[in-house]
Residue frames relative to the residue before (quaternion, step in Angstrom):
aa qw qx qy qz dx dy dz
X 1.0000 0.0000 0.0000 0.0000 0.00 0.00 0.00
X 0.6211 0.5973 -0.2467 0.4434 3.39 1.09 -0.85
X 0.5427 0.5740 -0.2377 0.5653 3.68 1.08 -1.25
X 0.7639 0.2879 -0.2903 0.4993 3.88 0.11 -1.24
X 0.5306 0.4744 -0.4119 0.5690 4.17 0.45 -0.07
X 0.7959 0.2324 -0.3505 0.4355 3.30 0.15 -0.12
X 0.5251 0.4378 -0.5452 0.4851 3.65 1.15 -0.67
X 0.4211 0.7335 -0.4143 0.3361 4.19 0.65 -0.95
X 0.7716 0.4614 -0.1305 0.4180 3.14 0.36 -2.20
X 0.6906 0.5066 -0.2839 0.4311 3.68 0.97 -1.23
X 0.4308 0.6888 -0.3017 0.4990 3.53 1.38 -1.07
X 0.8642 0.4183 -0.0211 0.2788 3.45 0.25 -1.35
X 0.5903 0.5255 -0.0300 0.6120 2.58 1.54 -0.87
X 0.7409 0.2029 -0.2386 0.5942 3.70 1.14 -0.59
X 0.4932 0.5226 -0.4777 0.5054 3.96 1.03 1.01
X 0.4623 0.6568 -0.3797 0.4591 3.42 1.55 -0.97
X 0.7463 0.3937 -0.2958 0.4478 3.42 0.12 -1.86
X 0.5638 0.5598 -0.5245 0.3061 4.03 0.23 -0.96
X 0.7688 0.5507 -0.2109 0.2474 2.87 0.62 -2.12
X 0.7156 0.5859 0.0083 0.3802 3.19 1.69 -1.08
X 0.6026 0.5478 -0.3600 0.4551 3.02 1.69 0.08
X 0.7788 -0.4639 0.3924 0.1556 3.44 -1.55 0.74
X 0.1498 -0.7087 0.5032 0.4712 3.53 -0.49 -0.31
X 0.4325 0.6671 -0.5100 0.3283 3.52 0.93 0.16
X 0.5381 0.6539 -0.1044 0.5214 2.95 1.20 -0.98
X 0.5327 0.6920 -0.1260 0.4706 3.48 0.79 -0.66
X 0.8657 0.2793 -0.0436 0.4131 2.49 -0.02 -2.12
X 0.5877 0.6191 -0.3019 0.4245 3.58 1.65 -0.90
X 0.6315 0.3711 -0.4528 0.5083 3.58 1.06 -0.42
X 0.4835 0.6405 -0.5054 0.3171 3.90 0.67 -0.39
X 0.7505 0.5114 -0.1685 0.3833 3.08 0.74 -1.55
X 0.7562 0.3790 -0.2568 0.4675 3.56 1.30 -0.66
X 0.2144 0.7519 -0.4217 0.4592 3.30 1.89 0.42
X 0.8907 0.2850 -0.0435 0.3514 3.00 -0.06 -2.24
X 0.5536 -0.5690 0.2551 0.5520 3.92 1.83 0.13
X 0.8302 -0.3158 0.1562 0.4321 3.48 0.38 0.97
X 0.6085 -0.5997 0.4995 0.1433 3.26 -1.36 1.12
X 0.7523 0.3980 -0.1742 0.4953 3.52 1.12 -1.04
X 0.4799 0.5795 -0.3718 0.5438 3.48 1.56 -0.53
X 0.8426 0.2567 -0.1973 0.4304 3.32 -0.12 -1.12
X 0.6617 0.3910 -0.4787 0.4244 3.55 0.36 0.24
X 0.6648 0.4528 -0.4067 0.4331 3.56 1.27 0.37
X 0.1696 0.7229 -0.5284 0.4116 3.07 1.20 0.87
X 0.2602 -0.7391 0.6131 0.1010 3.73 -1.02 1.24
X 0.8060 -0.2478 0.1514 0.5159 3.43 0.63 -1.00
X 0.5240 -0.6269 0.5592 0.1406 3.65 -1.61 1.06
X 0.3579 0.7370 -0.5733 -0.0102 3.36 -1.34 0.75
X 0.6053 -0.7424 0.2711 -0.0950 2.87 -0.66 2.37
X 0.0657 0.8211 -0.5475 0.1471 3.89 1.28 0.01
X 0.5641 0.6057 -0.4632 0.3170 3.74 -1.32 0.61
X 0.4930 -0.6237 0.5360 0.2841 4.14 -1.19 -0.28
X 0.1235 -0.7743 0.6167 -0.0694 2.88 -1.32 1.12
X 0.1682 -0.8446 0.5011 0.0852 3.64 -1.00 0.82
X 0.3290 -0.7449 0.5515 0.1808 3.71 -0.64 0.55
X 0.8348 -0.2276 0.0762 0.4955 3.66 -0.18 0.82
X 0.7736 -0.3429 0.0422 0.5312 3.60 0.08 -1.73
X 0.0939 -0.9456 0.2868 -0.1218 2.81 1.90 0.98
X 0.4180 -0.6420 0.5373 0.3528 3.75 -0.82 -0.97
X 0.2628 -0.7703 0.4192 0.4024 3.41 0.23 0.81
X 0.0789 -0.8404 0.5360 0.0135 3.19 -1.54 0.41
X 0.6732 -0.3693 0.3531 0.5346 3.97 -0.80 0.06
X 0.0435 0.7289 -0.6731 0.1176 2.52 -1.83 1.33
X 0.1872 0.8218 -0.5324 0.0781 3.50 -0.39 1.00
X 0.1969 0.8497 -0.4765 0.1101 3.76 -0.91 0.56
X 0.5778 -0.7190 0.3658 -0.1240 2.58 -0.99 2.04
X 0.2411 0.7467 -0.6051 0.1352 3.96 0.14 0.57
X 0.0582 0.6894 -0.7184 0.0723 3.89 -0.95 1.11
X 0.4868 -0.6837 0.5205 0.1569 3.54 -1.00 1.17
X 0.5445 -0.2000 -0.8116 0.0692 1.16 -2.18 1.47
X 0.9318 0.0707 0.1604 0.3177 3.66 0.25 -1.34
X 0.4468 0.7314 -0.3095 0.4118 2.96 1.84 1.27
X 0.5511 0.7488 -0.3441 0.1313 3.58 0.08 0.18
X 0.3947 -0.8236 0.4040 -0.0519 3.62 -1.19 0.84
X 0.0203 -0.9013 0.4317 0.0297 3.70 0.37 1.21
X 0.0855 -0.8157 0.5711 0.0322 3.20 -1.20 0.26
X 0.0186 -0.8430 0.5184 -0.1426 3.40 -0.51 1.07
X 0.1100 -0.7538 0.6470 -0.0322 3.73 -0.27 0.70
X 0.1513 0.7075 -0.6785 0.1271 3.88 -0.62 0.93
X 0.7846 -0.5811 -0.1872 0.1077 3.68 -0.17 1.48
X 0.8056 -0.1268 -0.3384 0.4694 1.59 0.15 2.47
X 0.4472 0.5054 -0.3869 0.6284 3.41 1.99 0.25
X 0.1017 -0.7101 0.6960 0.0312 3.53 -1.34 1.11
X 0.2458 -0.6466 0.7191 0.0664 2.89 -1.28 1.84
X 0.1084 -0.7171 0.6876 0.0342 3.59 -1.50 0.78
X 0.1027 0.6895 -0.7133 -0.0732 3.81 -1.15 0.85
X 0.0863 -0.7287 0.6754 -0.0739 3.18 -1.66 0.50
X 0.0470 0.8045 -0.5919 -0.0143 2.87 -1.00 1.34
X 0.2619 -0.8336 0.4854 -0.0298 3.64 -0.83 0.56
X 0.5958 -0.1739 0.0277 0.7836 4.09 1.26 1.27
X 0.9029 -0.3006 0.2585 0.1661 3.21 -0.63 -1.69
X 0.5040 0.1876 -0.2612 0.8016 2.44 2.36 0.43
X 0.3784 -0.6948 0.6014 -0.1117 2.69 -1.90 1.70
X 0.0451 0.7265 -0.6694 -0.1486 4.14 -0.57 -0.23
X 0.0330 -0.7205 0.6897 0.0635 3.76 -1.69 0.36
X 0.5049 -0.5393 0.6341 0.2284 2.88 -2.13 0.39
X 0.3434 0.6396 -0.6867 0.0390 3.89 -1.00 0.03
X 0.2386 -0.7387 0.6234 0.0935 3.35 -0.36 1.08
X 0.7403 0.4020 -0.4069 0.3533 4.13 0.76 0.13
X 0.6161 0.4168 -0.4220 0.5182 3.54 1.46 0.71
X 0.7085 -0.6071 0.1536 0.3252 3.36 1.71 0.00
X 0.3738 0.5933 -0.3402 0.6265 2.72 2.04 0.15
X 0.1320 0.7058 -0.6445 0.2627 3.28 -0.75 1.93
X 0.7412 0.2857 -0.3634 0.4868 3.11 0.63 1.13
X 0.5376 -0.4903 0.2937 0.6199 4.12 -0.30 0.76
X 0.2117 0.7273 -0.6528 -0.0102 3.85 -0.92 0.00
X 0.5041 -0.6297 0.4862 0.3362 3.78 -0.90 1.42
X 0.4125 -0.7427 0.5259 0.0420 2.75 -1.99 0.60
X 0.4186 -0.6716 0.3815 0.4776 4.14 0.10 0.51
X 0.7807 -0.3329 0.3617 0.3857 3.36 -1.30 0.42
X 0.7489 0.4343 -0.1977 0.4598 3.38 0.05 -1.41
X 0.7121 0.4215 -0.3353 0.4503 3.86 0.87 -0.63
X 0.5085 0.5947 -0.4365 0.4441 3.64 1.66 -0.62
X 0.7826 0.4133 -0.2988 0.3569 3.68 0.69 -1.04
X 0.4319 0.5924 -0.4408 0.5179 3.66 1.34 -0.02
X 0.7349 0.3105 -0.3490 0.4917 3.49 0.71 -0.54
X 0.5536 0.5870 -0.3930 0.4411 3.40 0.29 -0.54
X 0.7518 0.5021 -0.3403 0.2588 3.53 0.94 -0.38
X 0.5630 0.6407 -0.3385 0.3975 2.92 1.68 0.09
X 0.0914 0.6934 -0.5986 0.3905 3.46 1.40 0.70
X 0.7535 0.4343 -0.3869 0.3064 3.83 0.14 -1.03
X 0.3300 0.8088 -0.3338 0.3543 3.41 1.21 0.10
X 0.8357 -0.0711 -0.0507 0.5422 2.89 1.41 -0.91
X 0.1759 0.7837 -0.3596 0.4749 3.19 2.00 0.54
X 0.2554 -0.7064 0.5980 0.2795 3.14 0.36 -1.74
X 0.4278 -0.7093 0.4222 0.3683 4.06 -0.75 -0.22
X 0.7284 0.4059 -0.4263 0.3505 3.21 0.93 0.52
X 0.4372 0.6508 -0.5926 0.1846 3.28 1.23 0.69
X 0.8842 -0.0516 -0.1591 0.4362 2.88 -2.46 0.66
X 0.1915 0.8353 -0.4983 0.1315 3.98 0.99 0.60
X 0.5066 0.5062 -0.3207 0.6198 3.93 1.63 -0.32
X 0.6592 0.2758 -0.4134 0.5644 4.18 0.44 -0.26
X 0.6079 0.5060 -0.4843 0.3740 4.11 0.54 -0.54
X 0.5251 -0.5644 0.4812 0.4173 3.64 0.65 -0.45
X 0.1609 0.8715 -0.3802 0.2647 3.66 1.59 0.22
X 0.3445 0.7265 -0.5643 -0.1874 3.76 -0.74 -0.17
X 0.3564 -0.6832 0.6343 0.0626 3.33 -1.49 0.80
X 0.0360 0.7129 -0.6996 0.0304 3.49 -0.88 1.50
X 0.3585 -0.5525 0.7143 0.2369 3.46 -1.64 0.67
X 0.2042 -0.7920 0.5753 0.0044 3.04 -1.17 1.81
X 0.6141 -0.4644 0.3583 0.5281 3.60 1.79 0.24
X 0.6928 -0.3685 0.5239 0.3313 3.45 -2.19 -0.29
X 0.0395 -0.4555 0.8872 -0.0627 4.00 -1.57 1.47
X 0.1133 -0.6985 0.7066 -0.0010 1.98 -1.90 0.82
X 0.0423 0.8570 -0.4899 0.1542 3.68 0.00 1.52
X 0.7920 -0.0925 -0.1796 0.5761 3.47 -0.66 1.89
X 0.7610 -0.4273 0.3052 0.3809 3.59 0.61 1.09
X 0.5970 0.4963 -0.3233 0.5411 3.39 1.23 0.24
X 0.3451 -0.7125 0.6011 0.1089 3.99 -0.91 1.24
X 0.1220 -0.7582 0.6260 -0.1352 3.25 -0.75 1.07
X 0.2106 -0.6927 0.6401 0.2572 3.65 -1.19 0.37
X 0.3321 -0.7764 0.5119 0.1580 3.45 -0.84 0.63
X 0.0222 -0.8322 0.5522 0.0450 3.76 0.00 0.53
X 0.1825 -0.7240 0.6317 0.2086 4.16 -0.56 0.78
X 0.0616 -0.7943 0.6040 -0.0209 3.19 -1.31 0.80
X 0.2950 0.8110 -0.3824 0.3302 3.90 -0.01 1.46
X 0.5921 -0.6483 0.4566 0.1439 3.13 -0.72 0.81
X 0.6642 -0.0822 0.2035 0.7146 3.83 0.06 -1.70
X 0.7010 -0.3579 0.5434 0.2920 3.32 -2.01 0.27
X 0.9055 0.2121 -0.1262 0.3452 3.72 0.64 -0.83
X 0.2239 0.6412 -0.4726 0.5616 3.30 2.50 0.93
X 0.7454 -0.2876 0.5250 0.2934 2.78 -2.25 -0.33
X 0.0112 -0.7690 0.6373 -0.0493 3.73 -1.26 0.85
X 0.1529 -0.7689 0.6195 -0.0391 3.24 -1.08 1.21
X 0.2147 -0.7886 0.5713 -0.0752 3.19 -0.93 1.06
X 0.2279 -0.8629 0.4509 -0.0106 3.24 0.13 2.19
X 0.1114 -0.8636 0.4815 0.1000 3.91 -0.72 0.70
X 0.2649 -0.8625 0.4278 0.0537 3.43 -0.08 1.10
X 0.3891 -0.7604 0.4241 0.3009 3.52 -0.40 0.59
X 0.2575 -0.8441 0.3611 0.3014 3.77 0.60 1.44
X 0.7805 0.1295 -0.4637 0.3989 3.94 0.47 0.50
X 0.7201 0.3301 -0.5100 0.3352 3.54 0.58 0.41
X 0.4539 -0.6671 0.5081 0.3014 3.93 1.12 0.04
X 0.3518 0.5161 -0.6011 0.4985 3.78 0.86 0.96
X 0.5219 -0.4745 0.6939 0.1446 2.77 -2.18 0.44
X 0.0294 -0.8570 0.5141 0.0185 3.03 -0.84 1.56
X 0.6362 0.2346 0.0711 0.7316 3.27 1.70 -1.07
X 0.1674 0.5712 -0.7985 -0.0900 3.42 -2.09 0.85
X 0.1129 0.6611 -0.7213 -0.1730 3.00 -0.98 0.45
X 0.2684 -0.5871 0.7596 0.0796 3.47 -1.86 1.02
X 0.1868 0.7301 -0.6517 -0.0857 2.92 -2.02 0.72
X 0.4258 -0.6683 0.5767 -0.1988 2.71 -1.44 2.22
X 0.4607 -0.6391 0.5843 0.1948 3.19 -1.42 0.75
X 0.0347 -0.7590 0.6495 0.0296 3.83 -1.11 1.27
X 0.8652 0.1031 0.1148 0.4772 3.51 -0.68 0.46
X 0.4103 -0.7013 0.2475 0.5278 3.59 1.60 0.78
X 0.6029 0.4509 -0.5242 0.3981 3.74 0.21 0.60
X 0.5601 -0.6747 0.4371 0.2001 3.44 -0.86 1.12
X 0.0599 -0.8304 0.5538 0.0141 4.06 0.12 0.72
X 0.1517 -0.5530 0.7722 0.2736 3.81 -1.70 -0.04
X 0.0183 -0.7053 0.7083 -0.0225 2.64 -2.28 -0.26
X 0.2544 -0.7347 0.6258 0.0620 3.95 -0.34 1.21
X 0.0076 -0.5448 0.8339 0.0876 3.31 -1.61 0.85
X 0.1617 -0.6796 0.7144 0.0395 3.41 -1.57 0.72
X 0.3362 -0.6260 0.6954 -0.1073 3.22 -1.25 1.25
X 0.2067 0.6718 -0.6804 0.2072 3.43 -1.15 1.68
X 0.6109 0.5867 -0.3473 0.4025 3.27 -1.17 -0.66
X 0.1607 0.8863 -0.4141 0.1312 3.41 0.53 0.16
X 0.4117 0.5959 -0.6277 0.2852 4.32 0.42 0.68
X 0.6092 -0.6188 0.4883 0.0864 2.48 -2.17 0.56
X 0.0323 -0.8355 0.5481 0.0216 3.71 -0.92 0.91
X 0.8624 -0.0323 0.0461 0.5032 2.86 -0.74 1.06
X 0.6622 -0.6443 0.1475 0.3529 3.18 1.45 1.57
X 0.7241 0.1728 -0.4012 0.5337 3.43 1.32 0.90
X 0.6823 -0.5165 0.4279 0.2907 3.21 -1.97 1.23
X 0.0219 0.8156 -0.5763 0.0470 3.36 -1.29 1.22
X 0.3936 -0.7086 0.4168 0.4113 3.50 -0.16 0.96
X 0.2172 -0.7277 0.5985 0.2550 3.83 -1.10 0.00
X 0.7385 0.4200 -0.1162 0.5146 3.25 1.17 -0.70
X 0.0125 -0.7965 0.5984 -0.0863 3.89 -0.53 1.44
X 0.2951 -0.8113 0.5038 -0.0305 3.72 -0.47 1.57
X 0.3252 0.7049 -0.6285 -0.0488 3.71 0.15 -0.42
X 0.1464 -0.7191 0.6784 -0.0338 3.33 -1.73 0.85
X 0.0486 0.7488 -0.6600 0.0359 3.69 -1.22 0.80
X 0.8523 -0.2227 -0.1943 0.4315 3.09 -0.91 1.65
X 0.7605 -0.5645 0.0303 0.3195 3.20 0.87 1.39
X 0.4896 0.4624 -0.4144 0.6122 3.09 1.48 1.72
X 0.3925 -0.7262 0.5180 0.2242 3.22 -0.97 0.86
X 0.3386 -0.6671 0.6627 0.0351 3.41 -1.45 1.46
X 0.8968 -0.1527 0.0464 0.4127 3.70 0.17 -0.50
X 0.1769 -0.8310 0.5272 -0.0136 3.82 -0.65 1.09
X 0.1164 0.6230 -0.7650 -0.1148 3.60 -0.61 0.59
X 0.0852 -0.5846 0.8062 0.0327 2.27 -2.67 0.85
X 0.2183 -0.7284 0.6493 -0.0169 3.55 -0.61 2.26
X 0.4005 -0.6606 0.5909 0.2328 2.98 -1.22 1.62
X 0.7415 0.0061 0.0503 0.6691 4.09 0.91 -1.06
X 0.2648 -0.6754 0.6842 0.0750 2.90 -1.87 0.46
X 0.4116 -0.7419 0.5143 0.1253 3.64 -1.32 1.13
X 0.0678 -0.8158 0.5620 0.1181 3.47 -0.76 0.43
X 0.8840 -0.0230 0.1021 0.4557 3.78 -0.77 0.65
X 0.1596 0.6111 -0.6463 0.4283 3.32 1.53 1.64
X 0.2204 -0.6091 0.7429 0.1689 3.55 -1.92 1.16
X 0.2308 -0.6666 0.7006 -0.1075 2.94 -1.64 1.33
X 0.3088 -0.7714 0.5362 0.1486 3.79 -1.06 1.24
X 0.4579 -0.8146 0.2711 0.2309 3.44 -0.22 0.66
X 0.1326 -0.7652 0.3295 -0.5369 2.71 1.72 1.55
X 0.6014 0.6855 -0.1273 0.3901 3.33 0.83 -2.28
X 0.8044 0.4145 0.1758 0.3875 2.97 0.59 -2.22
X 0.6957 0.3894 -0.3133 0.5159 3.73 0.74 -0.81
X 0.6869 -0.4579 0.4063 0.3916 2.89 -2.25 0.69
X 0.2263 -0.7444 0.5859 0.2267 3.39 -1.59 0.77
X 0.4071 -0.7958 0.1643 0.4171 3.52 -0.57 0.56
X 0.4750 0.7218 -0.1178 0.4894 3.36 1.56 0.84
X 0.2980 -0.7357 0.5309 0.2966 3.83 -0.15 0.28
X 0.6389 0.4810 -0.2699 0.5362 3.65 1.36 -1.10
X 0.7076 0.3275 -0.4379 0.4476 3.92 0.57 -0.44
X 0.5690 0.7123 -0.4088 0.0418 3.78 0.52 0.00
């Protein structure tokens, strides 16, 4: 009788602590998940190398380039048409040959920082997310298909976008975000899913990027390698005067 009161007590006592933890807290085991908070924010620059597919597209080449603060350079080929953005401080130029832009042609400010946001790609969503004006609550343990997840809310105003970060509750990886955001005044979700998980250069990096909307997948990368703390001249980044030199 004694023995089961304590297994009882331990039982209790380790739901207490779940229930009871912070998302600071949280976020600190994330970070010591993926090999340290201080490692990975000394990370200089990302380079992403691997295939990527667009619905029922043809997969196709995919590389992208992010060097801190405010450098970075995508590339996407979907069949067999290669769309290229690039930004460089604060002004950016792209290729998308399917709105007609077939030749490098700058981009307005405001479209340079839309790109630039995809730094979170490999950032993650909680960077510097306490100077963005960002808040993160821990909403506790979901469980979805028998699998325990922390749930972390991430949002701004009640009537912005919200994303809802899932942690893998024993290894503290991102496994799942789904965010929902307003498209065209109707109010939409969407799930990115995070797998593939190996280490480089002593931190966890997803390899595998899922995104799904109303329960079909729209786009998948699969990175064959990732780069860590390659310097790039910004060269890299500027307008070329050429579609072929880009």
């Amino acid at each position: 009788m004694k023995k089961i009161s304590i297994l009882i007590s331990i039982l209790i006592f380790g739901m207490s602590s779940l229930s009871s933890q912070t998302a600071d807290e949280v976020i600190a085991l994330y970070y010591d998940a993926i090999g340290g908070k201080e490692k990975f924010e000394s990370i200089s620059s990302f380079h992403l190398i691997g295939g990527s597919r667009l619905t029922n597209n043809t997969p196709g080449e995919f590389q992208f380039i992010f060097v801190k603060p405010n450098k970075i350079k995508v590339k996407t080929v979907i069949d067999s048409v290669k769309i290229v953005q690039s930004v460089l401080g604060n002004k950016g130029w792209h290729v998308v040959p399917q709105t007609g832009i077939t030749e490098p042609t700058p981009m307005d400010e405001r479209s340079a920082e839309q790109v630039l946001g995809q730094k979170a790609l490999v950032l993650g969503p909680f960077d510097n997310y306490k100077e963005n004006g960002t808040k993160v609550d821990y909403e506790g343990l979901r469980t979805i298909e028998s699998t325990e997840y922390k749930m972390l809310k991430v949002w701004k105003t009640e009537a912005g976008p919200k994303s809802y970060i899932y942690l893998d509750k024993h290894s503290d990886l991102i496994k799942m975000i789904e965010t929902e955001t307003t498209a065209q005044g109707q109010r939409v979700t969407y799930q990115n899913y995070l797998s593939k998980y190996q280490e480089v250069d002593g931190i966890m990096m997803p390899f595998s990027f899922a995104t799904f909307f109303n329960g079909n997948e729209v786009t998948r990368l699969e990175l064959d390698e990732i780069i860590l703390n390659r310097k790039y001249n910004d060269s890299v980044f500027e307008i070329p005067e050429s579609a072929e030199n880009k």
